[in-house]
N, C-alpha and C positions, 0 to 999 in steps of 0.2 A: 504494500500500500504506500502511496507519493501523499506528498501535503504539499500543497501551492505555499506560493512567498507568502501571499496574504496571513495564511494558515499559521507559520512560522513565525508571523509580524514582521517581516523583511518587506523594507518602501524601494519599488522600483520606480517611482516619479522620477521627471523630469532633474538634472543636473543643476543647481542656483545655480542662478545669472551673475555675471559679473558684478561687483559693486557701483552703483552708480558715481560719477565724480559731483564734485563740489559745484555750486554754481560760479559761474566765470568771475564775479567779484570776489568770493571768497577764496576762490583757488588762486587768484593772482596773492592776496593778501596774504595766506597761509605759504607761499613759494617762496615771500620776503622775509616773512618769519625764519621759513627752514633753511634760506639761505646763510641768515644771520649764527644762526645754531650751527651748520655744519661745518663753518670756516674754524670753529671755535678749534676744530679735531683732525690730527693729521689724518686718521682714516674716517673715512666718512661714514663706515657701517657704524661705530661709535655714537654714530648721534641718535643712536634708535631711540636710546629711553629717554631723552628730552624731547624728541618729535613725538610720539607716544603722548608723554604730556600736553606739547602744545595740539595735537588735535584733541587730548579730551577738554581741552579749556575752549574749544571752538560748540561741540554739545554736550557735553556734561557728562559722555564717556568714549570709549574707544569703539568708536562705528566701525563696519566692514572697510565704507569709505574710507575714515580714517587711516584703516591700515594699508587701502591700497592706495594714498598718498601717499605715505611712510617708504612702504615699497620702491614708489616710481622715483623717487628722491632722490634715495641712498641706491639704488640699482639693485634691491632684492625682490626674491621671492616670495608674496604673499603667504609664505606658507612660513617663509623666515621671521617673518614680522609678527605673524600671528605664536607662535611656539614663545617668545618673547612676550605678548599683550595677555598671553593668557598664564605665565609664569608669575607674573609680579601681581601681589592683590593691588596694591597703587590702582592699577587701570581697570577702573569698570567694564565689562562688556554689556552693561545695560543703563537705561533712563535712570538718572538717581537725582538725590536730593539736591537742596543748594547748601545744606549743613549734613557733611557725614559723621554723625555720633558715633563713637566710638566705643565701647566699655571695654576697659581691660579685664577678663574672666583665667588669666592667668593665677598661678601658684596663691602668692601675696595678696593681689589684689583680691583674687576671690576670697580669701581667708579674712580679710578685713572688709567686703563688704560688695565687692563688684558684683558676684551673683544677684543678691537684693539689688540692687540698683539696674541689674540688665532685666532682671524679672517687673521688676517696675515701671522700667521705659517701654517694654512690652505689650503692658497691658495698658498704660497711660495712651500711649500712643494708636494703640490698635494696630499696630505689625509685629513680625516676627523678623528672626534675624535675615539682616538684611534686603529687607522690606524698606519702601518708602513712603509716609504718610500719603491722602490722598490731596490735600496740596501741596504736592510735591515739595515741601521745607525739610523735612528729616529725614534721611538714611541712618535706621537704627542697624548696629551690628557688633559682634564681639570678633573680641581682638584680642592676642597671643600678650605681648610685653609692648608696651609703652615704655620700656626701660628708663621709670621713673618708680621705683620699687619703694624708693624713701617716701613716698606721697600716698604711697595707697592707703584708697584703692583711685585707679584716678581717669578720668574720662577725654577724650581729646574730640578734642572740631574744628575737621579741616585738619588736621596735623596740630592743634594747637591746645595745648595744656590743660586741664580742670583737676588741679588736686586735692585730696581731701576731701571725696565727696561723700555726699549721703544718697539717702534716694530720695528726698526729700528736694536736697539741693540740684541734683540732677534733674527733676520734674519739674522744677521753676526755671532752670535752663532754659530745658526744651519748649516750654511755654513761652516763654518772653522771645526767642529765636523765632516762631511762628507766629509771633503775635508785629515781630518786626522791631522791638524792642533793643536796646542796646544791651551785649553781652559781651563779656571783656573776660579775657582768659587770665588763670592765675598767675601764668609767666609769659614771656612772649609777643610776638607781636598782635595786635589788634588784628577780629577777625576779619575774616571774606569770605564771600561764597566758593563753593570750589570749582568751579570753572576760572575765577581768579586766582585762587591757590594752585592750580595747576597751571596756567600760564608762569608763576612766579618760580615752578619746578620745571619749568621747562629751559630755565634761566633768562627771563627776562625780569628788569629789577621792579621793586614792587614805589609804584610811584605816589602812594598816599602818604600826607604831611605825615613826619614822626616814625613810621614803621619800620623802616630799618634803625632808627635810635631805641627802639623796644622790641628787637628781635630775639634779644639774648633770652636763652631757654633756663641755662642753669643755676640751679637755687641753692643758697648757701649748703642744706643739706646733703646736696650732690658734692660740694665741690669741698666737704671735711677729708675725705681720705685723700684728694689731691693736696690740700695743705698739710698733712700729716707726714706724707711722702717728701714733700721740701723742707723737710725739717721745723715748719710753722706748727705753734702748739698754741691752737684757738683756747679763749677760754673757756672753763667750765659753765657749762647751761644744764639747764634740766627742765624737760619741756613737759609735764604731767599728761599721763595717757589721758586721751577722749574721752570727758564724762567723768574725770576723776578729782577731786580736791586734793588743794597743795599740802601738805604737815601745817599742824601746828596753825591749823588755821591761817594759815599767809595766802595770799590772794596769785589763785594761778598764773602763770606768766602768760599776758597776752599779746603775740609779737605782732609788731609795725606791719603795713602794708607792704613796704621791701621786704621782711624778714622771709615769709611763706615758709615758716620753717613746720616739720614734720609734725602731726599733735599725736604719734604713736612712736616717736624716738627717748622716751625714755631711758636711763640705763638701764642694765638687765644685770644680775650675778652672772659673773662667768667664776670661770678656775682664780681668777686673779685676783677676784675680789671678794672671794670666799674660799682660805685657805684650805679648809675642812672637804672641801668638795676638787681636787683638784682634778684637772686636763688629762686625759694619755691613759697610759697601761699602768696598773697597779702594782703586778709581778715582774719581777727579774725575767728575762727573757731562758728561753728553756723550760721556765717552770708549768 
């Protein structure tokens, strides 16, 4: 006994059509772009993952089109460019938001609270991961490491910082960002949508007052073990865990707007500071 293709669920349709190109204005505009981009690099295949960028800053992700401008550019094979657009999550291959939320549900973050806060955006929102609300404002989705480990649990949009969040404060975010409200990230430069944050990864400079004078990411708490490493020995702080009271009645430390220092960096006992409890092997070796 045979089984047709149907039977097996094998699509014998018609071959997709080529990708259509850009309209004649936009395709002159994006050629001066990719021009600018490709001198940057003695090889020209190099400039794939900033072309990449500047067409998803052209709709809001990496169309067919887009790749088969990328393509005709650099002199590849659509099939080169695409192996490339669909390795890096950076580039969408679909419609998405003008703010991509981000939660980190990694190790830490989730242990201090990320889960609660992506379960919350969730259901606040009415999507699931990687979903986008139905006025297209939010791309909610989870995410691996923001490698900002000292802040968590901590949320980024657009690539840009929210540390120390709750799900409380995560829901007034995404509120106020849909409602068109002004929203200012904990480090960092001032937001943009991402079709602008993607043109500014595509390395064009970002030309709003101020933003490159408030680009810097790293917050004192990151940058202790680099000073520790130069021989610099900051002084003693002690920042009382989240929700906790200071000893002795003293009023918890509440840092400055510069500081954004960590509210779960406490010290902790280790071996060194409880001699009772020391580090390593207890026994002589052999035993």
């Amino acid at each position: 006994m045979t089984t047709s293709s149907s039977q097996r669920g094998v699509g014998l349709g018609m071959p997709e059509l080529p990708a259509p190109d850009y309209p004649d204005d936009v395709r002159a505009r994006l050629e001066a772009d990719a021009r600018e981009v490709v001198a940057r690099y003695p090889d020209s295949r190099s400039a794939l993952l900033p072309l990449l960028h500047l067409v998803q800053s052209e709709e809001g992700h990496v169309t067919r089109t887009g790749m088969r401008f990328c393509a005709e550019v650099l002199g590849l094979t659509t099939a080169e460019v695409t192996a490339v657009a669909t390795f890096y999550t950076m580039y969408r291959r679909r419609p998405s938001g003008d703010y991509q939320v981000g939660v980190c549900t990694n190790t830490l973050c989730a242990v201090m609270g990320g889960d609660a806060i992506f379960e919350e955006l969730q259901e606040h929102l009415g999507v699931g991961n990687g979903e986008t609300t139905d006025d297209g404002r939010i791309t909610l989705e989870h995410i691996e490491c923001n490698a900002a480990c000292d802040y968590a649990p901590v949320v980024m949009v657009n690539w840009e910082f929210f540390d120390n969040q709750t799900p409380a404060s995560a829901r007034r975010m995404v509120d106020d960002l849909r409602a068109g409200r002004p929203v200012t990230p904990t480090r960092g430069a001032p937001l943009c949508t991402f079709k602008e944050t993607a043109r500014i990864l595509a390395g064009f400079p970002d030309e709003r007052e101020g933003a490159v004078e408030a680009g810097g990411s790293a917050g004192p708490a990151s940058l202790v073990g680099l000073k520790l490493a130069k021989g610099e020995h900051p002084a003693a702080r002690v920042v009382h865990p989240r929700g906790a009271a200071a000893p002795h009645g003293e009023p918890p430390h509440e840092p400055s707007p510069t500081e954004h220092l960590s509210s779960h960096d406490a010290p902790q006992d280790t071996s060194a500071s409880d001699p009772a409890n020391p580090a390593g092997p207890t026994a002589e070796e052999g035993e």
